[in-house]
N, C-alpha and C positions, 0 to 999 in steps of 0.2 A: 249199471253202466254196461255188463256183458251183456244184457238184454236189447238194449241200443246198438251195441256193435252187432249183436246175432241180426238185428231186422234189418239195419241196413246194408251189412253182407248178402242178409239170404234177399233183398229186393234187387241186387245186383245180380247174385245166382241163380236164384230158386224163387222167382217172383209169386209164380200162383200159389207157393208150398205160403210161403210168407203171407202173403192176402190172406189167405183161406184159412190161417193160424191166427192171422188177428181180427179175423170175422167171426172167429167162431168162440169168442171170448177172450182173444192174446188183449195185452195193453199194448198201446202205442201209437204210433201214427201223428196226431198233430202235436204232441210233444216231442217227439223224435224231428219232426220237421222243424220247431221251434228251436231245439240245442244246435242241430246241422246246419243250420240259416247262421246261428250264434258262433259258431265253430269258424264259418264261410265268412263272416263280416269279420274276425278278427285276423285271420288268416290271411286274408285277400286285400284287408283295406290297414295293414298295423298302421302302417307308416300318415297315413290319413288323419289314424285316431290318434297319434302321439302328437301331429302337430295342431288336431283342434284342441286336446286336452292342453299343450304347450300354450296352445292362444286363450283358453278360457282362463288358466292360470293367470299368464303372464300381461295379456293385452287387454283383452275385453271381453265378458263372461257372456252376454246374447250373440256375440257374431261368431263364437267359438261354437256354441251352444246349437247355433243354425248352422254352422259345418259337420259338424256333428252328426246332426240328423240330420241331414240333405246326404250325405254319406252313406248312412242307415237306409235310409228313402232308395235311392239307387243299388244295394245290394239286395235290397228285398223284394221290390217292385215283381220285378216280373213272376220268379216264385210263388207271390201272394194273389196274381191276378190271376196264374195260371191254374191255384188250387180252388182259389173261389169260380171260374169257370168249369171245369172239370170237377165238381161239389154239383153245380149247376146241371151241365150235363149228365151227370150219373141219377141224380133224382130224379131226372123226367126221362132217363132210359131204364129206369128200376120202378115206376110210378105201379104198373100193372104186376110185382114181380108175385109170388104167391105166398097168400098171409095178409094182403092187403094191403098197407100200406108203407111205404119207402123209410127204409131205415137211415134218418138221417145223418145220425152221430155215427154211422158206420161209412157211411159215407165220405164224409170227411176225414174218418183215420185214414180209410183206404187211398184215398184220395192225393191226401198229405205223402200218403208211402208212396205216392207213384211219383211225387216227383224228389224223392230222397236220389234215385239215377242220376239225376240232371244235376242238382245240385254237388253228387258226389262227383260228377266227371269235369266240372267246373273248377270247383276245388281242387282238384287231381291234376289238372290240366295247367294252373296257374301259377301250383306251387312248384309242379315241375318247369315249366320256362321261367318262374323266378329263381330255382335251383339251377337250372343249366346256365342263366346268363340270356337266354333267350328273350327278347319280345315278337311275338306273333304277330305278323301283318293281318289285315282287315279281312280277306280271305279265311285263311286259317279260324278266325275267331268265328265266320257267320258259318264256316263247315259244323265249329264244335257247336254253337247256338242249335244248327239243326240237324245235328244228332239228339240232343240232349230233347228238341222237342220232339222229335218224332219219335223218343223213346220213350217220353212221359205220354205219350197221344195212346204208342201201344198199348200202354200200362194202365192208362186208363178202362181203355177196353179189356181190360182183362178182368180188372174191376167191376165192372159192371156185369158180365157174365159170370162171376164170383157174387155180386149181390144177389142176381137174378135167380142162384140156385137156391132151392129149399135147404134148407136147413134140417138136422136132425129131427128137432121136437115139429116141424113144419109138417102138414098132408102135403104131397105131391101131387 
């Protein structure tokens, strides 16, 4: 669990220290984005899940069952289209990198870390205006949306010139 809090600390602070420690053999990445996804739908949606769990219980177990996941669906959606895009991109801007060919399973950790940001400032952001009493007008939300993407877009690139570099055991 200190390992999970250290990557995605150091992908807030120390981004390329962080890539370039789980490139070069750290663990992590699409498991850490799995638990923070997990952390963010229970976080962000309690009140959701207590009343589909209430309705599977109490009412009807498939329409509880389909609030549920339509619930799940809506927290993860963009997160998950935006990792398998940028998975996408980083393969075919690492395709020539040297050594020959594209590291895909690194890819993907890397990938997964760049969007731990977005998803951390989401999280941050929600549970702070459900702690103050706040809701954010439409504004506010499509400012933090593009922050968070133009944070995950950097971090991407940062990624990819982290794949691109050789490696120890690599000829330069």
């Amino acid at each position: 669990m200190l390992a999970f809090v250290t990557r995605v600390g150091g992908m807030v602070v120390a981004p390329r220290a962080t890539l370039s420690a789980v490139r070069l053999g750290g663990r992590g990445g699409l498991s850490d984005l799995v638990l923070l996804l997990a952390l963010q739908f229970v976080a962000v949606h309690l009140q959701r899940i207590v009343g589909a769990v209430w309705f599977i219980v109490d009412v009807a177990y498939t329409p509880g069952v389909s609030m549920l996941f339509n619930t799940l669906a809506q927290s993860v959606l963009y997160p998950v289209v935006g990792v398998f895009a940028g998975t996408v991109v980083v393969s075919i801007a690492t395709r020539g990198r040297p050594g020959g060919k594209p590291d895909r399973g690194g890819a993907v950790d890397l990938v997964s870390l760049c969007a731990v940001p977005a998803i951390s400032l989401d999280l941050a952001l929600t549970l702070a205006s459900a702690l103050a009493g706040y809701r954010p007008g439409a504004v506010a939300m499509l400012a933090a949306t593009a922050v968070g993407a133009l944070w995950f877009i950097a971090l991407v690139g940062l990624a990819i010139r982290e794949l691109r570099r050789p490696s120890d055991g690599e000829a330069g």
